[in-house]
Backbone bond lengths (Angstrom), bond angles and torsions (degrees), N, CA, C in turn:
res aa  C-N    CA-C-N  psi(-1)  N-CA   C-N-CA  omega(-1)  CA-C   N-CA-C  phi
1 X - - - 1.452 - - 1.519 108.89 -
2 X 1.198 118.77 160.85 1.513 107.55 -163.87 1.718 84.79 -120.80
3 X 1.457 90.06 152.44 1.552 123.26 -161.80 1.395 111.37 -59.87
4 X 1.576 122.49 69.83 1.075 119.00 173.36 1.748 131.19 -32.33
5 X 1.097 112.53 -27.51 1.330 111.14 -169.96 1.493 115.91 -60.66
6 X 1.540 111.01 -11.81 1.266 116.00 177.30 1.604 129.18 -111.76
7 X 1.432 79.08 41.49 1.707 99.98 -176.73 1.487 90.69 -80.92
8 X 1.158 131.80 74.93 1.782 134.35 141.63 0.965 147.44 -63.03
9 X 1.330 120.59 178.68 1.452 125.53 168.81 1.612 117.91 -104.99
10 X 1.410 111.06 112.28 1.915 100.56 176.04 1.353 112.58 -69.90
11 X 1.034 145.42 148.03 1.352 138.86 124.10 1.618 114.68 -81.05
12 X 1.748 94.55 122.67 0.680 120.49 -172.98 1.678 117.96 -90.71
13 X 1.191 115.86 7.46 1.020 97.22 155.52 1.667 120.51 -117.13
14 X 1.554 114.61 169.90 1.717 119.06 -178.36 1.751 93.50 53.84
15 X 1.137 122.39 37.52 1.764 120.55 155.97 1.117 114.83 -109.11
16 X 1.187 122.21 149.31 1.505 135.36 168.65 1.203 100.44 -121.13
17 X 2.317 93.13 121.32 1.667 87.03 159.13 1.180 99.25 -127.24
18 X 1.318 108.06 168.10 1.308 126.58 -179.11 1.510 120.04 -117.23
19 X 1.255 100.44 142.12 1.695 94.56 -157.80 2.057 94.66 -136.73
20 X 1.198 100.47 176.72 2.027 111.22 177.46 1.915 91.13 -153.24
21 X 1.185 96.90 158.80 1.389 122.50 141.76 1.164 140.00 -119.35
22 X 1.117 125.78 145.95 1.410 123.74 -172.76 1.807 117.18 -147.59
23 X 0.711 114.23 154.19 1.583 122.18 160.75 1.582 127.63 -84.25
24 X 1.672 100.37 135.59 1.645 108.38 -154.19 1.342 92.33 -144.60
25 X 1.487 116.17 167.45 1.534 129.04 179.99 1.391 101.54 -61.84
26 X 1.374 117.32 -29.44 1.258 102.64 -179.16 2.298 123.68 -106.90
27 X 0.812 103.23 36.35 0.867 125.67 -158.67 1.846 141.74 88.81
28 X 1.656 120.14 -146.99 1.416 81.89 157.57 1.072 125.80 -117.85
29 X 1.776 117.31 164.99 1.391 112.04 173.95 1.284 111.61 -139.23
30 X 1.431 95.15 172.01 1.790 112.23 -149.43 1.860 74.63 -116.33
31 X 1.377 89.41 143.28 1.283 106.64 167.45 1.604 111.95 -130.28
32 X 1.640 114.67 116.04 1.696 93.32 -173.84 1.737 96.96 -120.41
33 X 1.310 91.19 158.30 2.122 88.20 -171.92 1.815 92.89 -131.52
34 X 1.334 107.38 132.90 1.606 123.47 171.73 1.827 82.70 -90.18
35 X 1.757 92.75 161.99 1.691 108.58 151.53 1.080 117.82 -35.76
36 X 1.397 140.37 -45.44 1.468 151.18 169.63 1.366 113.35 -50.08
37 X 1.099 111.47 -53.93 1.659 106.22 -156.00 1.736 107.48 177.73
38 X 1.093 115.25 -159.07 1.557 134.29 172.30 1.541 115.04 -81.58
39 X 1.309 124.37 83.83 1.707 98.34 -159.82 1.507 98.43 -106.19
40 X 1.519 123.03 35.28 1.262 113.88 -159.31 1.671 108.95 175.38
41 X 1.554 105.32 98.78 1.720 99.99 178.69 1.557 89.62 -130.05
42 X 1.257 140.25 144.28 0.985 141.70 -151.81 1.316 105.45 -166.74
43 X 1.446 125.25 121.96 1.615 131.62 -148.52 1.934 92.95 -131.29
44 X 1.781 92.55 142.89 1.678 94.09 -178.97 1.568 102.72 173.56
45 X 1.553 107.85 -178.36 1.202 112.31 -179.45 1.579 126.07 -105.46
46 X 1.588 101.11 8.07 1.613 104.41 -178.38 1.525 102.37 -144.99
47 X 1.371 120.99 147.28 1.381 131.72 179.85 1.981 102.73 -65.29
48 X 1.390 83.14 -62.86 1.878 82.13 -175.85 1.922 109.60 -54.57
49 X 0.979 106.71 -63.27 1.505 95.85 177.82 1.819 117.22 -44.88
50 X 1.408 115.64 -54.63 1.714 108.65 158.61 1.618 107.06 -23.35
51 X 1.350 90.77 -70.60 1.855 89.47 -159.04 1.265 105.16 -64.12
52 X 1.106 125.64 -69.16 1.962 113.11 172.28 1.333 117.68 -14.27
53 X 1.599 118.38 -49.61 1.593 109.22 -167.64 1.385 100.43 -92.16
54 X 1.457 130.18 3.96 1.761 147.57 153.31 1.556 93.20 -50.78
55 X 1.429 110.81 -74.38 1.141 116.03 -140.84 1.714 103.49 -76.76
56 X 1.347 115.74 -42.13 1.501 118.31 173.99 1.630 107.83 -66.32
57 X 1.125 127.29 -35.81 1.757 118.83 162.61 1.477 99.49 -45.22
58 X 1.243 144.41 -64.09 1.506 145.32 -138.46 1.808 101.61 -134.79
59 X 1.128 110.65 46.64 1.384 104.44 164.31 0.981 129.40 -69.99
60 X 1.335 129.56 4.33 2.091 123.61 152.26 1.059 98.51 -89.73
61 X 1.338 143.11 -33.08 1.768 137.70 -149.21 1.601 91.58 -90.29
62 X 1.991 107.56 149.12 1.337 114.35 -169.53 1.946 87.12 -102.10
63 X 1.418 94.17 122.52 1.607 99.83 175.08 1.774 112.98 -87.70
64 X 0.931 110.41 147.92 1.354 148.88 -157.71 1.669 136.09 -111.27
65 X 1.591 110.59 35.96 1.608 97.60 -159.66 1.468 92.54 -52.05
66 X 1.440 94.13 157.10 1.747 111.09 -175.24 1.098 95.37 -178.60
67 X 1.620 115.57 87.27 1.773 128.98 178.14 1.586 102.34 -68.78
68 X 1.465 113.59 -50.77 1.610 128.69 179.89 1.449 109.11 -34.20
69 X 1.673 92.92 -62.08 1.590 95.43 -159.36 1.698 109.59 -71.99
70 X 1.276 113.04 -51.89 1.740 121.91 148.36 1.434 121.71 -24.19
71 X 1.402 143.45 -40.61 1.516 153.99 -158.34 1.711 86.86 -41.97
72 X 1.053 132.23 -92.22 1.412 149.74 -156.79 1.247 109.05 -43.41
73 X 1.810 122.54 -50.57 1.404 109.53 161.18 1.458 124.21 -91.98
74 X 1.106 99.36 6.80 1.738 99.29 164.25 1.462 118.87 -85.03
75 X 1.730 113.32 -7.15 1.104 88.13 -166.98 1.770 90.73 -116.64
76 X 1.082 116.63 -17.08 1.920 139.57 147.22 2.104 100.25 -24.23
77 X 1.400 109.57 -62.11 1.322 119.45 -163.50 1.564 82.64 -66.36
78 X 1.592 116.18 -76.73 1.450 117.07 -162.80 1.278 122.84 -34.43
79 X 1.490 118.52 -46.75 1.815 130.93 142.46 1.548 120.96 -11.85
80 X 1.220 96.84 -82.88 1.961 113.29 164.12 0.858 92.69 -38.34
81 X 1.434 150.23 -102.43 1.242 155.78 -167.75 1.668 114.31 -2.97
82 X 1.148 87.81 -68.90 1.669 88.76 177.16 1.513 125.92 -84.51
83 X 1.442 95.05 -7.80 1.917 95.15 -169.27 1.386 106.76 -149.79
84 X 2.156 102.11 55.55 1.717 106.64 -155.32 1.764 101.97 -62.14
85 X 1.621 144.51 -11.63 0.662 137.13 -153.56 1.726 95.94 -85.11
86 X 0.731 132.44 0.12 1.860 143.05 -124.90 1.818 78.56 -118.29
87 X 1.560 116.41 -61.42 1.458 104.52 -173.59 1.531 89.94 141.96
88 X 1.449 105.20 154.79 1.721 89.87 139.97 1.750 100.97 -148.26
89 X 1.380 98.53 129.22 1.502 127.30 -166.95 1.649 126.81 -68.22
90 X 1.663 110.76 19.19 1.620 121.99 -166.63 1.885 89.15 -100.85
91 X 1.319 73.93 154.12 1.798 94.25 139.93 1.058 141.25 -68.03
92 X 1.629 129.71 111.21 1.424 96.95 179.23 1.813 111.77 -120.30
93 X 1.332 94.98 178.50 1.786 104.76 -175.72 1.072 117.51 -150.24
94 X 1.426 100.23 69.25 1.631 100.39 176.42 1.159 115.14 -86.58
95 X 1.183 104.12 152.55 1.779 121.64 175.15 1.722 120.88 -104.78
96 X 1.432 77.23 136.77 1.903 82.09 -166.09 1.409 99.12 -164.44
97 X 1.619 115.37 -167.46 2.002 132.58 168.81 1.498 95.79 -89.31
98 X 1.579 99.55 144.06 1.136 102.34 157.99 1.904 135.64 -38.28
99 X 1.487 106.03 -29.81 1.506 101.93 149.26 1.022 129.90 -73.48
100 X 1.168 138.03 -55.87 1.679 136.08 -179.10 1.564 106.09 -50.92
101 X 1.785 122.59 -31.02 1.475 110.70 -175.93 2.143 93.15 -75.28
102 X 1.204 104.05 -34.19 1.441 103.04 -175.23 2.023 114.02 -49.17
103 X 1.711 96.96 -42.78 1.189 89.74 172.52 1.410 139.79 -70.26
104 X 1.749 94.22 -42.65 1.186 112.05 170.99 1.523 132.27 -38.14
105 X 1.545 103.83 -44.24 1.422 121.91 146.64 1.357 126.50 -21.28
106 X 1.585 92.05 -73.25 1.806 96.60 -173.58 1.689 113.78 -78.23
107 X 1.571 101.59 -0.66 1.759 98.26 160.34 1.271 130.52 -84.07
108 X 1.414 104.17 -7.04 1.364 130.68 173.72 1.638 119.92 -75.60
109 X 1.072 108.33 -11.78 1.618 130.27 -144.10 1.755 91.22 -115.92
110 X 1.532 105.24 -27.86 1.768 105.95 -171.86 1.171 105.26 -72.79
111 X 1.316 140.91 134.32 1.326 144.55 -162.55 1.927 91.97 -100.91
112 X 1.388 96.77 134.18 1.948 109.29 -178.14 1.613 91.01 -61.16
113 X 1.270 90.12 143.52 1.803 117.77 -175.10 1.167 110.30 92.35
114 X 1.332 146.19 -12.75 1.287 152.05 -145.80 1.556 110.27 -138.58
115 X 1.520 121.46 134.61 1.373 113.91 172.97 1.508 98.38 -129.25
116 X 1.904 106.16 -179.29 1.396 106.34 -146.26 1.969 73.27 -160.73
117 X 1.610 97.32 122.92 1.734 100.60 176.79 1.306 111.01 -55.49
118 X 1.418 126.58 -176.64 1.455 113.92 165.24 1.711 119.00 -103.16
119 X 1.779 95.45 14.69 1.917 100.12 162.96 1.391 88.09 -96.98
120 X 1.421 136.84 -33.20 1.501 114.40 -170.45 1.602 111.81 -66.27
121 X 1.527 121.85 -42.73 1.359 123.62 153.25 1.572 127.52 -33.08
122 X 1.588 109.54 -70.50 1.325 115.05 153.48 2.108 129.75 -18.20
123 X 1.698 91.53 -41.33 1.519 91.83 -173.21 1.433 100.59 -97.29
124 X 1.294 110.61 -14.95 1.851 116.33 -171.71 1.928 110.93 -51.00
125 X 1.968 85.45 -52.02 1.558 108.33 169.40 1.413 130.45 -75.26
126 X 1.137 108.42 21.25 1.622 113.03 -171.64 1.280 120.60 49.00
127 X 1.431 121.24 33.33 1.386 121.87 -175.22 2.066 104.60 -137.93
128 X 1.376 108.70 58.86 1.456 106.03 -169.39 1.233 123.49 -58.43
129 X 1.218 126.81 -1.65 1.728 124.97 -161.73 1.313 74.26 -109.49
130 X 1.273 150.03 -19.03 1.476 131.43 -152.20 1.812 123.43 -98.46
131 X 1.651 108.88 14.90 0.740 134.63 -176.26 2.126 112.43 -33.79
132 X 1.131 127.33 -58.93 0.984 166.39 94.03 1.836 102.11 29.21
133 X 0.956 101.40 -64.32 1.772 112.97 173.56 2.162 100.84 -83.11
134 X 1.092 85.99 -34.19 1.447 77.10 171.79 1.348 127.07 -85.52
135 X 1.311 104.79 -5.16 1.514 124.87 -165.68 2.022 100.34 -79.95
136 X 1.794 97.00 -49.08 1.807 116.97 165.72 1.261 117.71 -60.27
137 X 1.373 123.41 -19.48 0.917 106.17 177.12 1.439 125.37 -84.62
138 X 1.305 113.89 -53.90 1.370 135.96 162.34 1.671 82.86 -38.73
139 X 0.941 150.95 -43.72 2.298 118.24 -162.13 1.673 83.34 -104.52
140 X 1.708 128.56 15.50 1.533 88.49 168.16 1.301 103.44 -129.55
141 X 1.897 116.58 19.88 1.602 125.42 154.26 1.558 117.39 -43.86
142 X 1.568 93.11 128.97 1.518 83.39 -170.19 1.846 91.36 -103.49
143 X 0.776 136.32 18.78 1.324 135.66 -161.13 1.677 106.58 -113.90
144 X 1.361 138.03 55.30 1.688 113.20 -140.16 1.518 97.11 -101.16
145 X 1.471 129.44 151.91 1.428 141.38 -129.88 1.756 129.37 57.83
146 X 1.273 87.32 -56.17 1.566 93.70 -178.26 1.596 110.91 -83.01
147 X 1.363 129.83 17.18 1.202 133.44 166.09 1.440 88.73 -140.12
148 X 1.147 140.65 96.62 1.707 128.85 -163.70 1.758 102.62 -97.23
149 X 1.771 86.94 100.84 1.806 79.58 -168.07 1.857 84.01 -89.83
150 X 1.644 128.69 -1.43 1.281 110.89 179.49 1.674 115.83 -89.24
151 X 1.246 100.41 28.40 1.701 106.13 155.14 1.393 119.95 -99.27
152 X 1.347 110.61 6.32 1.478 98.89 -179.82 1.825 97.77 -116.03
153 X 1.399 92.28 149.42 1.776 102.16 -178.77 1.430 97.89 -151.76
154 X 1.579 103.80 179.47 1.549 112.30 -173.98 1.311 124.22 -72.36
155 X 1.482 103.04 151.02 1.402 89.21 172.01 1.523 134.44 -48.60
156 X 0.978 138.05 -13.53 1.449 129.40 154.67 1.235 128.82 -99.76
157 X 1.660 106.26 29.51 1.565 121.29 165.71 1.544 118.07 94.66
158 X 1.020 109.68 -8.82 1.201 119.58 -158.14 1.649 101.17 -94.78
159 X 1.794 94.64 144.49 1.646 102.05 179.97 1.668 107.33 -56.85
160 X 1.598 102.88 136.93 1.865 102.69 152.13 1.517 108.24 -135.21
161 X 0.761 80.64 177.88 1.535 109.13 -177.47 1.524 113.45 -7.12
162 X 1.453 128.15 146.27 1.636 114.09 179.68 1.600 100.65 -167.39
163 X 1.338 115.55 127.84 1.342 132.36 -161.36 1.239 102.47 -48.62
164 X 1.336 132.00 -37.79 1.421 155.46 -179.50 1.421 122.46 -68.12
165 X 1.276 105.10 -28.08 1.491 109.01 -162.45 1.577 104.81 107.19
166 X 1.514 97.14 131.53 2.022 107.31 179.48 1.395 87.59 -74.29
167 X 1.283 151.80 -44.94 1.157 136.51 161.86 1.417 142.02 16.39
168 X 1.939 85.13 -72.67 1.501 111.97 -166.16 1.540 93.70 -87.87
169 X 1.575 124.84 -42.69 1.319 145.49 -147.54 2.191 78.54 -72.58
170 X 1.062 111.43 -42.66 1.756 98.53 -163.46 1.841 87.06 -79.39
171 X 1.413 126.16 -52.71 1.674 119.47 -173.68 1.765 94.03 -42.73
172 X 1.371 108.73 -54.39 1.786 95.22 -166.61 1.576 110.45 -55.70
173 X 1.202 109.58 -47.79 1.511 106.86 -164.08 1.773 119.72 -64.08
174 X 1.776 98.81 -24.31 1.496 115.87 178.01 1.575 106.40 -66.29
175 X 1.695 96.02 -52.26 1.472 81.25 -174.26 1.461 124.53 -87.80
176 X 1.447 122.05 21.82 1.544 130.77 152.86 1.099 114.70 -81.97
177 X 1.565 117.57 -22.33 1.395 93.72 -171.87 1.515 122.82 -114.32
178 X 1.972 92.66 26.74 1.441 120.25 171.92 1.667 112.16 -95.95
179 X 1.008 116.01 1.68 1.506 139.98 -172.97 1.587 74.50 -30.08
């Protein structure tokens, strides 16, 4: 499970993050890390589009490719990737509203192999009508695996929607629950 305690706040401005790409079973992903932590893993099929939605997440912060300095948790994420039940052992610092960090939380809380609707989320946070708000939050996690918003699905189980692609969201969930 990844180290909740560093569910933060970036300031985004006068930060430098530094970020790599790399290639993974599941396509590629950008991994970007603030002073804090990991505030940014971001999965897809093109480098420039990654970095664009890098750069519009953190448009005051001066970005940084830095594959070198990245190597160790780039290759930590790529790990997760293939063996999400395993953990992944960073810091993270995502940036968000005080609700979305609230949810983000209780996505943290879903144990790999297992999913959780997004009214069962909704009621996790003491906010049950907000299903719907929990639904935004999960597609505006910038953290994806290590905040696993692809454990949550509809109430009648069924895949929806996933920032990533339902694609990737059914490969992740298959191969958790091959643990």
């Amino acid at each position: 499970m990844p180290r909740a305690a560093a569910l933060g706040t970036l300031a985004h401005m006068n930060t430098q993050i530094h970020f790599s790409l790399g290639d993974t079973s599941l396509g590629l992903v950008l991994v970007a890390v603030s002073a804090r932590g990991v505030c940014a893993i971001l999965i897809g099929d093109e480098h420039a589009t990654l970095t664009r939605d890098l750069a519009r997440r953190f448009a005051r912060a001066e970005l940084v490719r830095d594959d070198a300095k990245l190597r160790s948790a780039m290759k930590k994420v790529t790990a997760f990737i293939d063996a999400p039940v395993a953990g992944l052992d960073l810091p993270l610092d995502p940036t968000g509203t005080d609700f979305q960090k609230r949810v983000w939380r209780a996505l943290t809380k879903i144990p790999a192999g297992s999913t959780a609707s997004y009214a069962d989320v909704a009621r996790r946070i003491d906010a049950p009508k907000s299903f719907r708000a929990v639904a935004q939050a999960c597609g505006a996690n910038p953290i994806a695996l290590a905040i696993p918003c692809h454990r949550v699905v509809r109430n009648d189980g069924a895949l929806s929607g996933y920032r990533w692609g339902v694609a990737r969201k059914r490969e992740l969930l298959e191969r958790e629950a091959r643990r």
